[in-house]
C-alpha positions as CSV (number, residue, x, y, z in Angstrom):
1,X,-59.5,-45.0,8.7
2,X,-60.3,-41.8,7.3
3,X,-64.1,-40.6,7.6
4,X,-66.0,-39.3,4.5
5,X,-67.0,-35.2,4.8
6,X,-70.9,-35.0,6.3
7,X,-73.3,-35.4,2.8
8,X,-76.4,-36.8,1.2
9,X,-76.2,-39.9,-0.8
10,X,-79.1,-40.2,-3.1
11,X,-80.1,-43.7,-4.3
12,X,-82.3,-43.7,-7.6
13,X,-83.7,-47.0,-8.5
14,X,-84.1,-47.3,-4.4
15,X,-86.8,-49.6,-4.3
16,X,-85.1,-51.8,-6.9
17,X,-83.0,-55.1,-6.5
18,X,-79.5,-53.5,-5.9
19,X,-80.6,-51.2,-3.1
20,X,-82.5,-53.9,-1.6
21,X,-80.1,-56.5,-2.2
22,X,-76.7,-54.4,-1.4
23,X,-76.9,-51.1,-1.0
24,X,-78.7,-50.6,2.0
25,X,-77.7,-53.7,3.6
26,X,-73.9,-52.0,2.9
27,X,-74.4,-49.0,4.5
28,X,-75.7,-50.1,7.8
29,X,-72.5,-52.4,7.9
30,X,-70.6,-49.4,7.3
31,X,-72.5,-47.0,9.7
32,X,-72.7,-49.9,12.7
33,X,-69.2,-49.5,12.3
34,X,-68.5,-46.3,12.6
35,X,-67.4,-45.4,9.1
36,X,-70.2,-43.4,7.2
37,X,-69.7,-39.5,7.6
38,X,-70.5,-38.2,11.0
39,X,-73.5,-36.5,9.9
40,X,-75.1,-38.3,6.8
41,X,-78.9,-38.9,5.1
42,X,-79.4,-41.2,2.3
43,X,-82.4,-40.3,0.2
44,X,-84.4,-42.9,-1.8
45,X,-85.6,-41.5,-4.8
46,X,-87.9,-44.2,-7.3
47,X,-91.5,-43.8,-8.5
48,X,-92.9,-46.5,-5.9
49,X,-95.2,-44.9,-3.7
50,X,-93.4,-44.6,-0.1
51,X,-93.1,-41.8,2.0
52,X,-90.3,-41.5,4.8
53,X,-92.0,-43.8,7.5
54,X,-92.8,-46.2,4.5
55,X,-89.4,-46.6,2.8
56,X,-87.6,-46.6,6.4
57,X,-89.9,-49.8,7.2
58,X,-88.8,-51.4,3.7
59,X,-85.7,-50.9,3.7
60,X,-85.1,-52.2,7.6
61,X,-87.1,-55.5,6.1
62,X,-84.4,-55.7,3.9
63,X,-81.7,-55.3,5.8
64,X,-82.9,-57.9,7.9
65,X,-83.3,-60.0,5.4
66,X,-80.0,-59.6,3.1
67,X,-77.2,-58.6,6.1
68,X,-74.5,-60.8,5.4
69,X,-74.0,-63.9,8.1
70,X,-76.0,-61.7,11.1
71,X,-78.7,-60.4,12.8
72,X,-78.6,-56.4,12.6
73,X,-78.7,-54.7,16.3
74,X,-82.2,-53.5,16.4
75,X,-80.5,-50.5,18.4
76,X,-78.0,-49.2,15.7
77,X,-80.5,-50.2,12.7
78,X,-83.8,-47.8,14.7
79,X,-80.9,-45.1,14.5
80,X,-79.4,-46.1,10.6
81,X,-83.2,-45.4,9.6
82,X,-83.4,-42.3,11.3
83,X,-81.2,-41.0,8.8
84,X,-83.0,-42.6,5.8
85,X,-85.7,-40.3,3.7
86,X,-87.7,-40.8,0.5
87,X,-89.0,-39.3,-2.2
88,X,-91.4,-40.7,-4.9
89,X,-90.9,-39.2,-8.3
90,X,-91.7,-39.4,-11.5
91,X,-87.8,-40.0,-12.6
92,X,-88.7,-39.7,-16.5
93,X,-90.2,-36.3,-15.8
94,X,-87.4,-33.4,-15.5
95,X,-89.6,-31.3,-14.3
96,X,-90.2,-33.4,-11.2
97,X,-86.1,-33.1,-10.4
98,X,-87.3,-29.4,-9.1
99,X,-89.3,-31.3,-5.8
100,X,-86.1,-33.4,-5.3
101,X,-83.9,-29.8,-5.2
102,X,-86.8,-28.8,-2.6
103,X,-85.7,-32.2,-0.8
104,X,-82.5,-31.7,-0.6
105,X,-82.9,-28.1,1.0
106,X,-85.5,-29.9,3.5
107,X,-83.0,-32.7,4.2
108,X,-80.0,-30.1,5.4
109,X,-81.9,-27.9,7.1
110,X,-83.1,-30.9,9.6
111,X,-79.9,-32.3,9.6
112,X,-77.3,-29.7,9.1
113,X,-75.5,-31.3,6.1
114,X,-73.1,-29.1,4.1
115,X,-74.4,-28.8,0.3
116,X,-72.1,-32.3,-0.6
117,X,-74.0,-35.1,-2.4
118,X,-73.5,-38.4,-3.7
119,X,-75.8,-39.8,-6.7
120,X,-76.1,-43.3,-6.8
121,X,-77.9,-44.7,-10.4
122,X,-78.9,-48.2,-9.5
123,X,-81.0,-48.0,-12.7
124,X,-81.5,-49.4,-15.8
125,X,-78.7,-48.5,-18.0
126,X,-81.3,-46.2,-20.5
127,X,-81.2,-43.7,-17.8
128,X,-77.8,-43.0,-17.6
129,X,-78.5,-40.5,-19.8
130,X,-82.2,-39.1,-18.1
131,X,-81.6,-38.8,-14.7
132,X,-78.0,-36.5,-15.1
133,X,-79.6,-34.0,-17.7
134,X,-82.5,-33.6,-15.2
135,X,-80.4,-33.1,-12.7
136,X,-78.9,-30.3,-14.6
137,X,-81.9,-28.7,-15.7
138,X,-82.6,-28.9,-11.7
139,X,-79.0,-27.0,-10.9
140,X,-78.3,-30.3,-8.9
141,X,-75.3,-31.2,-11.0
142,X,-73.3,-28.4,-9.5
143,X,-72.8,-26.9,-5.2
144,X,-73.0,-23.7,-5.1
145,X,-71.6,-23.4,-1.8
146,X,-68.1,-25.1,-2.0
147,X,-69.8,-28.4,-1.8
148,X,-69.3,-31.7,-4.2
149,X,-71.1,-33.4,-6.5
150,X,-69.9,-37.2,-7.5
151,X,-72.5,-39.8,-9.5
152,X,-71.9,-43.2,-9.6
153,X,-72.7,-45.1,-12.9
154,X,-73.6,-49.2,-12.2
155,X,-72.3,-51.6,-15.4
156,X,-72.7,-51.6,-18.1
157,X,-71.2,-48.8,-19.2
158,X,-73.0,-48.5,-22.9
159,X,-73.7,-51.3,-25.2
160,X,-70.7,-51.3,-27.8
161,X,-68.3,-48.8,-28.1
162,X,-70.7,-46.1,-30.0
163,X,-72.8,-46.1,-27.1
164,X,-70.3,-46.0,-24.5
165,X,-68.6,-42.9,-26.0
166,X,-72.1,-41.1,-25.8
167,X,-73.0,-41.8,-22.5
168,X,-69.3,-40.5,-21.3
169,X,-70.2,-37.6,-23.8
170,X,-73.4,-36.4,-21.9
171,X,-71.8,-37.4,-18.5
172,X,-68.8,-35.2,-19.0
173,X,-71.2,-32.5,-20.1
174,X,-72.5,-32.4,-17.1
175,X,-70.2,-33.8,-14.6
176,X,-66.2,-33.7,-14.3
177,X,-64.4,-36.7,-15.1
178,X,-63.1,-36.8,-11.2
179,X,-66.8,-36.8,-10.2
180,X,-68.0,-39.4,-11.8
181,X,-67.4,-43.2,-10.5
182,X,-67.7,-45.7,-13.0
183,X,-68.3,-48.8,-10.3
184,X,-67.4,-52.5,-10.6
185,X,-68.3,-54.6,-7.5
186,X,-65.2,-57.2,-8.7
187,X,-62.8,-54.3,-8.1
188,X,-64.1,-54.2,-4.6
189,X,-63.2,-57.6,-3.2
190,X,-60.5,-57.6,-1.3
191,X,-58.4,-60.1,-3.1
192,X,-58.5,-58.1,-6.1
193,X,-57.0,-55.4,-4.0
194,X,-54.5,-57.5,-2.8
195,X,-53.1,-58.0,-6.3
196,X,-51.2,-54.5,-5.8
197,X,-49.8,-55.2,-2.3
198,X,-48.5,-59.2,-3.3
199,X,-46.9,-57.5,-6.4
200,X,-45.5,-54.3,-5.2
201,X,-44.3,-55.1,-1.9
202,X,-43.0,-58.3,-2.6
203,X,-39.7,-58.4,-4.6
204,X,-39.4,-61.9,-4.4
205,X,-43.2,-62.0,-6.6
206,X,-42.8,-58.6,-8.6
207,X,-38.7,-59.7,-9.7
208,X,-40.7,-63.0,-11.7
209,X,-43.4,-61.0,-12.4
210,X,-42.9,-61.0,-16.7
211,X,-42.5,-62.4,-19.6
212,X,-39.2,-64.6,-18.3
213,X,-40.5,-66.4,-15.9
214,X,-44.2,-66.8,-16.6
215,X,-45.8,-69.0,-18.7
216,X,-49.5,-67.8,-18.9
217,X,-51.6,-66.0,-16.8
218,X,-55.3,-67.3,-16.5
219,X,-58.5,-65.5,-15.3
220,X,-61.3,-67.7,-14.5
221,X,-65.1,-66.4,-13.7
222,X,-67.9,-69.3,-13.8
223,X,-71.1,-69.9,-12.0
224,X,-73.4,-72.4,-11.6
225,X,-76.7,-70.6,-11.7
226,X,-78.2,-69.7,-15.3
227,X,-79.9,-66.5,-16.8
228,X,-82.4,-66.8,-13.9
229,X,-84.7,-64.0,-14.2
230,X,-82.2,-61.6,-16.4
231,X,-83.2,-63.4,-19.4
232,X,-84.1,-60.1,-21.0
233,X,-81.1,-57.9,-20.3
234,X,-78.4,-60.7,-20.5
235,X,-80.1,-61.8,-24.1
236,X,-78.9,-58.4,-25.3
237,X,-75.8,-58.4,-23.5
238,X,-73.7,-62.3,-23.4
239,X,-70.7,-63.0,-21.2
240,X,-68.7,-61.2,-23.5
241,X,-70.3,-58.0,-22.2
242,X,-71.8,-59.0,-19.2
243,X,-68.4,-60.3,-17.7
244,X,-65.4,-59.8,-20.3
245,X,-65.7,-56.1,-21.2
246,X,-65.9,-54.4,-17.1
247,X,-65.0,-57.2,-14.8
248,X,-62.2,-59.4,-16.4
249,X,-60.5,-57.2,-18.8
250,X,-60.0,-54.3,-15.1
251,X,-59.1,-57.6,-13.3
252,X,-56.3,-58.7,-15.7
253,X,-55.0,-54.9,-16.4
254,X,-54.6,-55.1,-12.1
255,X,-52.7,-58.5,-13.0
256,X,-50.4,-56.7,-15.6
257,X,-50.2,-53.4,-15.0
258,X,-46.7,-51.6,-14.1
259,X,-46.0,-49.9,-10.7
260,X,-47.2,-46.6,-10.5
261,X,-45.1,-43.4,-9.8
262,X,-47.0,-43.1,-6.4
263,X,-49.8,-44.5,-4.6
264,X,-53.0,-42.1,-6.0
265,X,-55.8,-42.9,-7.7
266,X,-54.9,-41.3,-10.8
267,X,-51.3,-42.9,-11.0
268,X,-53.1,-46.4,-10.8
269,X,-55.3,-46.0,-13.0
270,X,-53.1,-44.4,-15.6
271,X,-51.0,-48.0,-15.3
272,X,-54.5,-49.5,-16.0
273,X,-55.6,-47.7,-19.1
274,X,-51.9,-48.1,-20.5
275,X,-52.4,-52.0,-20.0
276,X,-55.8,-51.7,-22.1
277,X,-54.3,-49.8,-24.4
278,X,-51.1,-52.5,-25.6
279,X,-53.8,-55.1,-25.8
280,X,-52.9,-57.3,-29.0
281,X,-56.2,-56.6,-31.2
282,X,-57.7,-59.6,-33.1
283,X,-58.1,-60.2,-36.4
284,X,-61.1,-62.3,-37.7
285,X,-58.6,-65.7,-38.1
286,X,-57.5,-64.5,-34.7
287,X,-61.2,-64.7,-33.2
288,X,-61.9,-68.3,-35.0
289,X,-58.5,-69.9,-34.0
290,X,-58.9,-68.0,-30.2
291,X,-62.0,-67.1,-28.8
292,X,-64.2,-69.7,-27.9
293,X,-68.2,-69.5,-27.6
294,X,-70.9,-71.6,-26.1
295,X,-74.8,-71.7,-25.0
296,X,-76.0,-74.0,-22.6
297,X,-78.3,-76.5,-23.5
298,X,-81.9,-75.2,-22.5
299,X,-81.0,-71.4,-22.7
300,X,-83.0,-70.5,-25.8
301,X,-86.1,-71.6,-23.4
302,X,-85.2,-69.0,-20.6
303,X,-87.6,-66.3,-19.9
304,X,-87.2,-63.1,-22.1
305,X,-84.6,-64.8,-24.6
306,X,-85.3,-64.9,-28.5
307,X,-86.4,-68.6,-29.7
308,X,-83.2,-68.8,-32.0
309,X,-80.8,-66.5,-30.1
310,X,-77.0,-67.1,-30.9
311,X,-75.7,-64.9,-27.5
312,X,-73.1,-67.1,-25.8
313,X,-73.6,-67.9,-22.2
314,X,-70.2,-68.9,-22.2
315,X,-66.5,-67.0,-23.4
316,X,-62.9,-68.8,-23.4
317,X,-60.5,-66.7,-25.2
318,X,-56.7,-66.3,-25.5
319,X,-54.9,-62.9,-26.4
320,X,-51.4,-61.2,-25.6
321,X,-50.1,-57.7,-24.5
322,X,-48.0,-56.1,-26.7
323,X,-45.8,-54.4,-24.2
324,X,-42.2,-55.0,-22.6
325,X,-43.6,-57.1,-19.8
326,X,-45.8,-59.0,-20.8
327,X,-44.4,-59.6,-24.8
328,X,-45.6,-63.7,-26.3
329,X,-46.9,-64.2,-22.6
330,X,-50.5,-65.5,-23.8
331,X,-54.0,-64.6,-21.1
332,X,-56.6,-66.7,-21.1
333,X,-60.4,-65.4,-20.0
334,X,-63.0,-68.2,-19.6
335,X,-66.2,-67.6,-17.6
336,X,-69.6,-69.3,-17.9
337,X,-73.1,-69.2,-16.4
338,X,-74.5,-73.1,-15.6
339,X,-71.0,-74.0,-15.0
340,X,-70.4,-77.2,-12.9
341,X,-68.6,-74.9,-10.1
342,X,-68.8,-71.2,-8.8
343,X,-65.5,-69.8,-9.0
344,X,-63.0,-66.8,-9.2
345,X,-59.9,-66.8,-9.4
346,X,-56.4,-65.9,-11.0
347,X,-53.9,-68.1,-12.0
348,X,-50.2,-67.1,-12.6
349,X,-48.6,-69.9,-14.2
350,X,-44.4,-69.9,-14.0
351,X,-42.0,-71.8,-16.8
352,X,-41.2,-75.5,-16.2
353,X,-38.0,-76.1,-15.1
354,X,-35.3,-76.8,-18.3
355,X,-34.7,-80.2,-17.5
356,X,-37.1,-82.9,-15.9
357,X,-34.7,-84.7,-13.1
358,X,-37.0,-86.3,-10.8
359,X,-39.5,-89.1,-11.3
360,X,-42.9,-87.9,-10.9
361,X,-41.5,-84.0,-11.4
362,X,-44.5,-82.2,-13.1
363,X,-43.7,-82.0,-16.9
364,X,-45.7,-78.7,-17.7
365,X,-46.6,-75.3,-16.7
366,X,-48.3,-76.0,-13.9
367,X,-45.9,-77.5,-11.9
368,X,-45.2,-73.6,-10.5
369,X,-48.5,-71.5,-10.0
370,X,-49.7,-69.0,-8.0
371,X,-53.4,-68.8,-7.7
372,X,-55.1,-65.8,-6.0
373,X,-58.2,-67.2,-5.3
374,X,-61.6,-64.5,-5.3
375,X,-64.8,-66.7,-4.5
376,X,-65.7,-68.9,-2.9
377,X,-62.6,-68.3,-0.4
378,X,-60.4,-65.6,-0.7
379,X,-57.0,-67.1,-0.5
380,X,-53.7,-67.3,-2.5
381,X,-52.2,-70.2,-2.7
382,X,-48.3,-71.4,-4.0
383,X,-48.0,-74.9,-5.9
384,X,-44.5,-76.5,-6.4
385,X,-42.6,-79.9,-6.2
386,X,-40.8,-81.2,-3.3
387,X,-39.4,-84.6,-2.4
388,X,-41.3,-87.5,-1.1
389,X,-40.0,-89.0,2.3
390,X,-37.8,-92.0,2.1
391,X,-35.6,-93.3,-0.2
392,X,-35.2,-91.8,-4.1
393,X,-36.0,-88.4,-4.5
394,X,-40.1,-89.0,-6.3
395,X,-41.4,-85.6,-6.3
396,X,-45.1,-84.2,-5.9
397,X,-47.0,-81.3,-5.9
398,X,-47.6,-79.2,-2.7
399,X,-49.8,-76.0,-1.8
400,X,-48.5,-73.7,0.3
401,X,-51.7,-71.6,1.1
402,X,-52.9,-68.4,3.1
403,X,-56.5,-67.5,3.3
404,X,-57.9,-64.1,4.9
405,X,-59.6,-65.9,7.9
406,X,-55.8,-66.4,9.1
407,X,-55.3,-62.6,9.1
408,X,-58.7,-61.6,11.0
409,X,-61.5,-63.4,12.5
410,X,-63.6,-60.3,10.9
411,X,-66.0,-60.9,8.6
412,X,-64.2,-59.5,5.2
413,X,-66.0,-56.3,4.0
414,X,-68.8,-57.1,1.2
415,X,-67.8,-55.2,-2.2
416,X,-70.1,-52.9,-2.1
417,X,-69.1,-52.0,1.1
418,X,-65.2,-50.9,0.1
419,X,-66.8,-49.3,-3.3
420,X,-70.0,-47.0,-1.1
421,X,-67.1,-45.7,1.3
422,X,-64.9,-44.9,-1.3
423,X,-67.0,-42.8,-3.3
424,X,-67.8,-41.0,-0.1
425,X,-64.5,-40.4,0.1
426,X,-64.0,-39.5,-3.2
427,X,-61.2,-41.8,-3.5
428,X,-61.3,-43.0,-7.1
429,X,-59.3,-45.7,-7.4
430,X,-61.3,-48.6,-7.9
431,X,-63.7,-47.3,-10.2
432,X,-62.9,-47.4,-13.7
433,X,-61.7,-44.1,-16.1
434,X,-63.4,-43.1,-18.9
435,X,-60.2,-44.1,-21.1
436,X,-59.7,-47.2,-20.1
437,X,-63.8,-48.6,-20.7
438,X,-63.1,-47.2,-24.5
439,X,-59.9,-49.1,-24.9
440,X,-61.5,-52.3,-23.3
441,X,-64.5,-51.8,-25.5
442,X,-62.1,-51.2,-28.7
443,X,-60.6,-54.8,-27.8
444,X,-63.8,-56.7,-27.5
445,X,-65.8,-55.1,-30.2
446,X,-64.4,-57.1,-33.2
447,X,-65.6,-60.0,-31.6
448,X,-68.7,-58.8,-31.5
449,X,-69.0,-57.8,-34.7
450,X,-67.5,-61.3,-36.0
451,X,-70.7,-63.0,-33.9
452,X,-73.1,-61.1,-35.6
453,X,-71.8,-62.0,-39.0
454,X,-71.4,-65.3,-38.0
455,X,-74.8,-66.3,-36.1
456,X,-74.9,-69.4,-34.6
457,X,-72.2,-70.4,-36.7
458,X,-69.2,-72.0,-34.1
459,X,-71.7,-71.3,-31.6
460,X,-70.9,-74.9,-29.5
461,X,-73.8,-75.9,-27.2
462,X,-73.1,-77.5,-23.6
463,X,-75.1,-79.3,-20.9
464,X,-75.6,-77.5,-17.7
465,X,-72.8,-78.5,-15.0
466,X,-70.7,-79.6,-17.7
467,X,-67.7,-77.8,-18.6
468,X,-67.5,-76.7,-22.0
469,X,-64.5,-76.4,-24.5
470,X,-61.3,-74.9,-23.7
471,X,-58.1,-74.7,-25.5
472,X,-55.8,-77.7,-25.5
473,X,-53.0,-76.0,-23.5
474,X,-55.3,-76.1,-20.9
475,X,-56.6,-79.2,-21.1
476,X,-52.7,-80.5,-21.3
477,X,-51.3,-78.8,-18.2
478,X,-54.4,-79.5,-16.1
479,X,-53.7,-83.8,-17.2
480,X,-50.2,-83.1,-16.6
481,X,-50.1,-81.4,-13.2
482,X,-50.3,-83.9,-10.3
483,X,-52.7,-84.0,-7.9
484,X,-51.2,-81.6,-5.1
485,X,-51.1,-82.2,-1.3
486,X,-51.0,-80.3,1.9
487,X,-47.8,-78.6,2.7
């Protein structure tokens, strides 16, 4: 694989819970294998008082303590550290963003580095504005020696619409739409990825792929863990925006979208923003008869959540493209938080055969689904009908199932991992366009808006590990398919 050019990645927020967490942990899987730039430094940059020797300590602690199913090699980690520097500033303060210029110049001279560099925000979202106009007032936002620039941007990507369009606005002021990477960690799973390769080099997939030969398509996100800790932020946010808006709605434009021209980034995500873009939009009986909403039971007592809060912890909803493909084809979204499993995963669902023939032949959708498969094990798996040994020809459901471990005994890459390298490389295909988070805001918004009008109105209440409405379709084809068996 293709290294990324020599440059500085600059974390802000470094001594927060995603560097901690992912970041750093994803870098040293990426250096001990030989894939960060040949000559590289990442800076810290937060207002907690470390200095170089400090930091490095921390964030080996760290590494330790969040690498993924291992021990790190105390070897390659001493030499990972080497490369990591710090800077304490006071990030509110532009004037400070003149000492991290002095770092940077510092930084190359030791080490050489071209004038390329990589801002990573893992900040809270009201800085998304701060830090990129300081680093303009700096003369950061631009080499001046044939070098890059690229800033990533962690979810959520503005509140509503309004506030999405501003923070794109002062981005693009300072930064060109190519340089700035708009990340979402779901994009970065490897299953998700797949989606393009099953469709596009698979006739015997992408020929059924439509409105002829599928019945629904259904995106499912649920975990079992509540607010937690992030009863503040997800208060002001609910599934809808936490999970609907970036996550599923990217996820199910990689489900429908038409093949690209060529293989680029642009291509691809010009098939993605296209997808957002025919989304069916709701009207208000559309919202009461389709989207679902729930709290769980308990949620109103969280940590940093309003006594009489009406934000749903929980999202089913049902809504169509209106496209050539994917024309009266209806998509369901449903994800949760205190959800009785943790889950991921797409499910394709084909058209029943015309006539039922066989006893125990599955009478509904379901009999024929493909379900790609994201957490807890990445897989894809085939469900269909075939005859039972003997005499008579009694049908039942078999999986036919392929899971990554098959493939390679390798770990599979973390997210993060795919995402970081890519936007060294400046690869921007998995990072979302500016376009297509308007259009995806445009859909959900309504919904929103209906909410607030509405209170706690419809707001339906469920008890933790208990799973809470869902549309009758649903509920039919699951008590219609049979139990399958191993093929």
């Amino acid at each position: 694989m293709e290294r990324p050019k020599n440059q500085i990645l600059a974390i802000f927020g470094a001594s927060g819970d995603l560097a901690k967490r992912k970041l750093m942990p994803s870098l040293y899987e990426l250096f001990s294998r030989g894939m960060m730039p040949e000559k590289f430094a990442v800076l810290g940059v937060s207002r907690t008082n470390f200095d170089d020797e400090s930091f490095r300590k921390y964030a080996g602690e760290n590494i330790r303590s969040f690498l993924k199913d291992k021990e790190p090699d105390s070897e390659i980690l001493d030499s990972f550290l080497s490369r990591v520097f710090y800077l304490c500033i006071d990030t509110l303060n532009e004037d400070s963003y003149f000492r991290l210029r002095e770092k940077f110049v510092e930084i190359r001279e030791k080490t050489e580095i071209p004038d390329n560099i990589l801002f990573d925000l893992a900040t809270p979202p009201d800085m998304y504005r701060i830090i990129p106009r300081a680093l303009k007032k700096a003369g950061l936002n631009k080499s001046k020696e044939g070098g890059f620039r690229r800033i990533i941007v962690e979810k959520p990507f503005g509140f509503d619409l309004e506030s999405s369009q501003d923070i794109n606005s002062e981005l693009l002021k300072i930064f060109e739409e190519n340089e700035i990477l708009r990340i979402d960690h779901y994009l970065g799973k490897e299953t998700v990825q797949n989606i393009l390769v099953l469709r596009f080099a698979n006739g015997i997939f992408e020929s059924l792929w439509n409105r002829n030969f599928i019945d629904s398509v259904e995106i499912r996100a649920s975990e079992t863990l509540g607010v937690e800790n992030r009863g503040g932020y997800y208060d002001g946010a609910g599934a809808l925006r936490d999970m609907v808006q970036s996550h599923l709605l990217q996820l199910m434009a990689f489900v429908a979208m038409e093949a690209p021209a060529t293989f680029d980034s642009e291509s691809i995500r010009d098939e993605i923003a296209k997808v957002l873009r025919s989304l069916k939009p709701l009207s208000d009986s559309d919202i009461k008869a389709d989207v679902i909403r729930a709290q769980y039971l308990g949620y109103a007592r969280e940590k940093g959540v309003s006594e009489n809060s009406s934000t749903e912890t929980y999202v089913a909803m049902k809504f169509f493209i209106e496209n050539w493909r994917w024309g009266g084809v209806p998509f369901y979204i449903i994800t949760g938080k205190a959800m009785p499993e943790k889950t991921s995963e797409i499910a394709i669902r084909f058209k029943a055969a015309p006539q039922k023939l066989f006893k125990g032949q599955c009478c509904g959708s379901s009999c024929n689904s493909l379900t790609i498969r994201i957490y807890p094990d990445e897989s894809i798996s085939l469900m269909f009908g075939l005859k039972v040994p003997g005499a008579g020809f009694e049908v039942r459901q078999v999986n036919m199932d392929f899971n990554y471990k098959s493939i390679s005994p390798k770990r599979l890459p973390d997210a993060y991992e795919r995402l970081l390298l890519d936007a060294m490389l400046g690869d921007n295909t998995l990072f979302a366009r500016n376009d297509s988070q308007s259009y995806s805001w445009k859909f959900v918004e309504p919904i929103l808006n209906f909410w607030r009008m509405e209170g706690r109105e419809n707001l339906h209440v469920y008890e933790k590990g208990v799973f809470p409405p869902v549309f009758k379709e649903l509920r039919d084809a699951d008590v219609c398919k049979i139990e399958p068996t191993e093929s």
